[in-house]
N, C-alpha and C positions, 0 to 999 in steps of 0.2 A: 346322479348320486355322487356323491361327493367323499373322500376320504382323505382324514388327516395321515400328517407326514411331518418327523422331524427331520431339523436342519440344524446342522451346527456351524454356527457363525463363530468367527474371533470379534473380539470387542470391536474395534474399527469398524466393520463391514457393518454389522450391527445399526451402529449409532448412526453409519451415513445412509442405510437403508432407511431409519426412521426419519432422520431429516429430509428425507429424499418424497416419504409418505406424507409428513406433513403440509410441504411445500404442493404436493400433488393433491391433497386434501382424499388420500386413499386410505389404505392399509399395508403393512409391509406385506401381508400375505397376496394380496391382490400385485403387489409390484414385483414378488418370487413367481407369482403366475404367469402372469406378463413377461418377464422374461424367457422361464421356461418355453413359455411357446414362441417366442421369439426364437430360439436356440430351437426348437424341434423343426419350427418352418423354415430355417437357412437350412438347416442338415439336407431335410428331406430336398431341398431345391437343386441343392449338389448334387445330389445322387441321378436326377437326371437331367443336371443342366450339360451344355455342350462346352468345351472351353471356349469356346467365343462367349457365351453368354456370364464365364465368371471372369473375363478381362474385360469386356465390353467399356466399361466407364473408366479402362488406362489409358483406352487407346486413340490418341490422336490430342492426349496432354500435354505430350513434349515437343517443345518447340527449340529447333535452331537446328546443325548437323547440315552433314551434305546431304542434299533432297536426292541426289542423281548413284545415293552409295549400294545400290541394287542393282545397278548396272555396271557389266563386264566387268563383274564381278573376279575373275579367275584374271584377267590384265591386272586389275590394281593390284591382287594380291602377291603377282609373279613382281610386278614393279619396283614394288616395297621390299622385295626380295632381294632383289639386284640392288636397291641403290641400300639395304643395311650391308650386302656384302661387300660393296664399294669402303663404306665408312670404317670396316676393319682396315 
């Protein structure tokens, strides 16, 4: 069963939902639908996804960097230490 529900658009949004209908050969009410549950099914996926699973598709994008900068870790930092106190 089904029940109506109002919405208030500004003009813009409106007009680009109806071209948006058209082009889809829908209805706007059918593309508010569709969205909504687009927006109900990411919420609920958060709620019990794990942080790896909301990073998953950043990670291993970026390319370039020192590959080896995870290691002795606590030397390079002391390093970089000494030589900005040197440059005073």
């Amino acid at each position: 069963m089904s029940t109506a529900m109002a919405l208030r658009l500004d003009e813009r949004t409106r007009e680009r939902l109806s071209r948006l209908a058209v082009r889809r050969g829908t209805t706007r009410s059918a593309l508010v639908r569709e969205a909504i549950d687009d927006l109900i099914g990411r919420e609920a996926g958060k709620e019990s996804a794990r942080p790896w699973d909301l990073v998953q598709d950043l990670l291993g994008s970026v390319q370039g960097g020192d590959p080896d900068r995870g290691t002795d870790g606590g030397r390079k930092v002391a390093r970089m230490l000494s030589q900005k106190r040197k440059a005073r």
